[in-house]
C-alpha angles and dihedrals in degrees: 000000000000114000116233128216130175126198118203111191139171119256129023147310090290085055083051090057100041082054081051093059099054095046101058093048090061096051085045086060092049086056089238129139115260117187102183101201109210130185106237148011093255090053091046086054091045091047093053087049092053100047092051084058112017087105128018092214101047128068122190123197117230162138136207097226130187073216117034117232114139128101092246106027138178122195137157089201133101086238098103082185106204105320128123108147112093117347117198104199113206093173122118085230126031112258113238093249102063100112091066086071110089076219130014119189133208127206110209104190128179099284115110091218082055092046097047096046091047096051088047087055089039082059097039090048097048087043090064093047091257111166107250144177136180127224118189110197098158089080114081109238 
């Protein structure tokens, strides 16, 4: 059963790329699978341009495919390829697909249309017994 997690942060949907970003860099170095699900063709643009520069001293491997195939890939399509490892869904809905993935993982940023459709997944997903956990970045710790 995919794991869920949900990540609520301070700030907007760049701060939520640049969270993606992490993310996935620390899944890269864990030699896992990573498929971050945009929702559109100019995100998905935006997104490549950020991991290339996100950090001087990291470099991450990968491509913006139509099919997803790389080990890192991003992609705005309802083709999930062949990925099922982590999926970091940057979509403003979850793609159909999502249960294929062993974690998904959901970015909750400060716009109140974001907050209210994620609680309502949040609901959905623990009502059908989904694993889930809860990380709350947007506190100072």
């Amino acid at each position: 059963m995919t794991h869920i997690n949900f990540y609520k942060l301070s700030g907007n949907f760049d701060a939520a790329l640049a969270l993606a970003c992490r993310l996935t860099e620390k899944a890269y170095q864990q030699s896992l699978h990573v498929l971050l699900h945009t929702p559109d063709e100019a995100t998905s643009r935006q997104l490549d341009e950020l991991l290339w520069s996100f950090k001087a001293s990291s470099f991450l491997p990968h491509a913006v495919e139509s099919v997803p195939t790389s080990t890192i890939a991003i992609s705005h399509t309802d083709d999930p390829g062949e990925h099922h490892g982590i999926l970091i869904n940057l979509s403003r809905g979850a793609p159909g697909w999502f249960s294929r993935f062993e974690k998904a993982i959901e970015i909750v940023y400060d716009d109140q249309q974001v907050i209210d459709e994620k609680r309502e997944r949040w609901s959905f997903l623990k009502s059908r017994g989904y694993p889930m956990q809860y990380h709350d970045l947007s506190k100072p710790e």
